[in-house]
N, C-alpha and C positions, 0 to 999 in steps of 0.2 A: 581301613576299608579292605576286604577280602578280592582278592584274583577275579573272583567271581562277579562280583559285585558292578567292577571296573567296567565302563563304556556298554552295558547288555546290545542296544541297538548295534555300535560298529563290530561284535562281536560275532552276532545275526548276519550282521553282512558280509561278515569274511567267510563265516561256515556255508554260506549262499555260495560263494564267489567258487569257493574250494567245489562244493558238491555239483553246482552245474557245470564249474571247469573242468575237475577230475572225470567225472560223471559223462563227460557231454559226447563222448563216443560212442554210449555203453548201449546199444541197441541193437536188436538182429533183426533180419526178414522174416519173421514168423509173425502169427496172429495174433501174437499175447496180449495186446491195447483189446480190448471188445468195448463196445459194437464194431468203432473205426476199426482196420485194420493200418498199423502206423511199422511203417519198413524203414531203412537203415535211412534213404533218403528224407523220409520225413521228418528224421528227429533232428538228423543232420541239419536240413532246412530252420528247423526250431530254432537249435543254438545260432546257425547264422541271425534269424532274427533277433534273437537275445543279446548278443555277444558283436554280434558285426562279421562284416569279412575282411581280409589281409592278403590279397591278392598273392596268389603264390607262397602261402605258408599253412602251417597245418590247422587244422580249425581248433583242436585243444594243444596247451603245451607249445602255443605260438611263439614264445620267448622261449630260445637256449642254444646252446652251443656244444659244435662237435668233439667228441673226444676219441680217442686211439690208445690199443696197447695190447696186452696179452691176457692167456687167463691160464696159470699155472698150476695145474691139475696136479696131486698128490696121489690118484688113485682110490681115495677112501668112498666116493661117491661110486663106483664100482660095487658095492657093496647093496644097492638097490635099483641101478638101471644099469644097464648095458650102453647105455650112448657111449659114443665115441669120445665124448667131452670128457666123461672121466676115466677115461685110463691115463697113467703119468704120462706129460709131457704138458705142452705149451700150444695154445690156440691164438690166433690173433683174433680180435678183438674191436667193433666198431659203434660207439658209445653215442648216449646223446643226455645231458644234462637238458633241466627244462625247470621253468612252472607253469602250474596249471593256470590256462586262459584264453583270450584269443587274441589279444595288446600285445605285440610286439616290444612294446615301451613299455608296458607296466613296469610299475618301482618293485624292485627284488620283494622288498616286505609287504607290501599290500595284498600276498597270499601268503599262511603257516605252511603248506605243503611243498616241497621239493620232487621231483620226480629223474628215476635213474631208465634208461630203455639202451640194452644190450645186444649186437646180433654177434654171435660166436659163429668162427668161420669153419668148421670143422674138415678136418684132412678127407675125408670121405665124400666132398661135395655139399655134405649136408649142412642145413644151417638149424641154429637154436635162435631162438627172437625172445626177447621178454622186458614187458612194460613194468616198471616196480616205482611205489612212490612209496614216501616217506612217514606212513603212517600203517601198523600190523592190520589194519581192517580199512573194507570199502562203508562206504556211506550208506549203500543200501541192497538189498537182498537181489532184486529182480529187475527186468528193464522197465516193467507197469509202474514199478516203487522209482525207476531214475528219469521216465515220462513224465508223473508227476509233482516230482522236485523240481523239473525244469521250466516246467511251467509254475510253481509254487516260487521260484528265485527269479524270473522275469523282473529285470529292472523295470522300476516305473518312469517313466519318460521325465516328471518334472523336477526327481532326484537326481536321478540316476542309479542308483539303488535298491534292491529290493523290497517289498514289501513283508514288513514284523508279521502283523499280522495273519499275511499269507503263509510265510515259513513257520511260524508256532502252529497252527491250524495242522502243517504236514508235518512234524514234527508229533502233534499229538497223535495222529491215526499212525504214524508208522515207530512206533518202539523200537523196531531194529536201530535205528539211527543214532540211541543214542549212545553204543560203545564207542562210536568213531570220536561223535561230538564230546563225547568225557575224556578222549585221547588226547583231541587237539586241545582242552584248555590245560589238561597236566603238563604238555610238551611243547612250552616254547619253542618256537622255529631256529633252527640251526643257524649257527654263522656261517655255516661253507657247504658246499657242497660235500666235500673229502672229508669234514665227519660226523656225515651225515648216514643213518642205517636206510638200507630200502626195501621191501617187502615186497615178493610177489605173494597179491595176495590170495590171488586163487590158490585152490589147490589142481594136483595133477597127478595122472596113474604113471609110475616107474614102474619099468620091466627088466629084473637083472635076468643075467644069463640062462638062466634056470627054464626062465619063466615065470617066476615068481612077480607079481604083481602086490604094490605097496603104495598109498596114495601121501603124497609131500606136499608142501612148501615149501618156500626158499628165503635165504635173507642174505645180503650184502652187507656186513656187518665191517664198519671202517678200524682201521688202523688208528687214524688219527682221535684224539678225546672230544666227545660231543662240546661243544662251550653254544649257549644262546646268541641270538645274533644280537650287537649293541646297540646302541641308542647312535653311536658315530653311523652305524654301517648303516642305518636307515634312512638316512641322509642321503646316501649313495642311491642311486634308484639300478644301477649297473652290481650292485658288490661281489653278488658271486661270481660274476666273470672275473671283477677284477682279483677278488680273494683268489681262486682258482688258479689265472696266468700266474701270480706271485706265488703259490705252492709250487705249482710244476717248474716253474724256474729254479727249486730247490732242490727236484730230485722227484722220481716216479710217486703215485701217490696206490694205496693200497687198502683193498677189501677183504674180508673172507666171504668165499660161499658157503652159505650153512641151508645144510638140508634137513629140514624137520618133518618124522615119519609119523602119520598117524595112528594111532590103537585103532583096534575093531571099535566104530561107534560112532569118531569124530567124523563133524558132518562134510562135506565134500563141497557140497553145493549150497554153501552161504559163505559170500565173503564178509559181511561183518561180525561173522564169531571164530577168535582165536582159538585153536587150540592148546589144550595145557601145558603149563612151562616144564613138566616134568616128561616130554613125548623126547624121544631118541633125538638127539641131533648130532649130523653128522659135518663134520669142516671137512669139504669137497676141494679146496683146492684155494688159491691167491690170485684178482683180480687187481693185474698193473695196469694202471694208466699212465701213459708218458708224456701226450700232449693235446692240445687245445685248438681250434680250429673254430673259424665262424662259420655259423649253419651255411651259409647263404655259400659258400663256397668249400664246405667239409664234407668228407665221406657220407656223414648222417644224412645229408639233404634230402636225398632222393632214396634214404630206406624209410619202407610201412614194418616198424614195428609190431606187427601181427602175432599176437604171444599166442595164437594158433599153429605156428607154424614152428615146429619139433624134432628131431630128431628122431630114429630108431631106440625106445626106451625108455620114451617119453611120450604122452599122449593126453590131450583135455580130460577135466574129470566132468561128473553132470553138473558143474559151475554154469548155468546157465547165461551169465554174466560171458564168459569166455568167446560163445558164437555172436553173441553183441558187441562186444569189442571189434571182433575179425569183421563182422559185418561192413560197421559204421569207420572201423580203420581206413577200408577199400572205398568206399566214397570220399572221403575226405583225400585221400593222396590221389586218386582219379582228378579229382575239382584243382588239385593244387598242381598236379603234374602238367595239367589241362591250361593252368594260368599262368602257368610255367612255359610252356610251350609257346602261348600268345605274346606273353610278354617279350619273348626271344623273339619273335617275328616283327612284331612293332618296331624293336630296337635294331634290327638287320634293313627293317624300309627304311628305318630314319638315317642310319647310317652311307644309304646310295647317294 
């Protein structure tokens, strides 16, 4: 029996799981839904009803753990932006491992997706942010197209699960979808985090010193050899934390950043289409990580990940994905910071 062939229905439900979890930020305050008009809070509202809530954690990307270290710049990304980040030397570095969803418990494997988010501390004050998961393309083109999906992967109350149906129905009217969905069945889900590749998959305008403007991607491309996750590690519903704490107890773990330049032509504003493996790429530099931290008391906790927010050199392209993100980011850490705050207050009265 073919790859293919195996479990179609749990297959349907994992690419649900991924596309409304991945997905489930990706909304801006603009008119794009018509007639309604549906703003950052409304979608946000949505996944809450879909997904639940997790009083003081993020609404996507619920489950994961802090991490720390440097990012060892070589100079060569100089060669297309003027950021700060790439002239040689050393940035510190403040990480955050994840998967997509809103289960804090969920078992490592019951998502194929990994997700890496970055905020680089730059000597100039400046910061760089950026959200990268684990697959070269997003799920679907627009926020109309990730509106609805989300509505299309709505668990049904007497499964829990979403309905086939539904998802094949969106699946047919939206063809963009399915580079991603032909990614995830060729690319078994990693065993680790650490080597693991991660894709920002937008792209973005670079401005080297010149002036010169050239639109990129970027990828994290690990040190360590991809290997699939096992049949033991699925058992674990924790693994990558644990896999993870035993890497770093071995010694720093290591990325490259690679910068991929677009020809005249490749499209800007569609995250589900790669551009071609023969475009410029340049290794900008070595991304050390040295340690591990739990969310709940790590540097990451209280960062929004906003892959809008750029250095000098760097700047959104017309991804229109990108202002949905930054949208639906600031609500969710608003609601969480918010339940954060209460929760400390509850816990200060009980303590009189």
């Amino acid at each position: 029996m073919s790859r293919a062939n195996i479990c179609m229905p749990c297959r349907l439900a994992a690419i649900a799981a991924v596309m409304g979890c991945t997905a489930a930020a990706f909304a801006w305050t603009a008119g794009w839904l018509t007639p309604k008009r549906v703003d950052a809070p409304h979608i946000v509202n949505t996944f809450e009803s879909n997904y639940g809530i997790h009083a003081g954690l993020r609404r996507n990307h619920a489950k994961g753990l802090c991490v720390e270290g440097e990012f060892e710049s070589n100079g060569n990304g100089a060669k297309v932006s003027r950021a700060a980040l790439f002239a040689p030397g050393e940035t510190p570095v403040i990480g955050r491992f994840a998967i997509p969803g809103s289960n804090p418990s969920a078992p490592d494997a019951s998502i194929p997706v990994r997700s890496m988010a970055l905020l680089f501390q730059l000597t100039d004050g400046e910061q760089w942010r950026t959200g990268m998961n684990s697959a070269p393309v997003f799920v679907v083109r627009t926020p109309k197209q990730f509106y609805q999906q989300l509505l299309a992967s709505k668990p049904d109350p007497r499964t829990g699960k979403p309905d086939t149906a539904k998802l094949d129905a969106f699946f047919s009217a939206n063809p963009e979808t399915l580079p991603f969905r032909q990614w995830l069945k060729a690319h078994p889900p990693s065993s680790s985090f650490a080597n693991t590749a991660f894709w920002g998959i937008n792209a973005f305008i670079a401005t080297d010193t010149d002036g010169n403007t050239r639109a990129v991607r970027w990828e994290m491309v690990p040190q360590s050899a991809y290997e699939a996750e096992s049949a033991d590690q699925k058992r674990n519903a924790d693994f990558l934390a644990d896999d993870l704490a035993a890497r770093l107890a071995q010694g720093p773990l290591r990325w490259h950043l690679v910068l991929t330049v677009a020809a005249p032509g490749d499209p800007t504003n569609d995250a589900t289409q790669q551009w071609p493996a023969s475009r410029e790429q340049i290794d900008a530099g070595t991304l050390v990580l040295r340690q591990a931290t739990p969310q709940r008391s790590g540097a990451c906790r209280d960062v929004n990940y906003d892959p809008t927010i750029l250095p000098d050199g760097l700047k959104p392209s017309d991804d229109p994905l990108l202002a949905a993100r930054s949208a639906a980011y600031s609500v969710s850490f608003n609601r969480r910071m918010q339940e954060e705050a209460a929760l400390a207050h509850a816990h200060g009265e009980a303590q009189q």
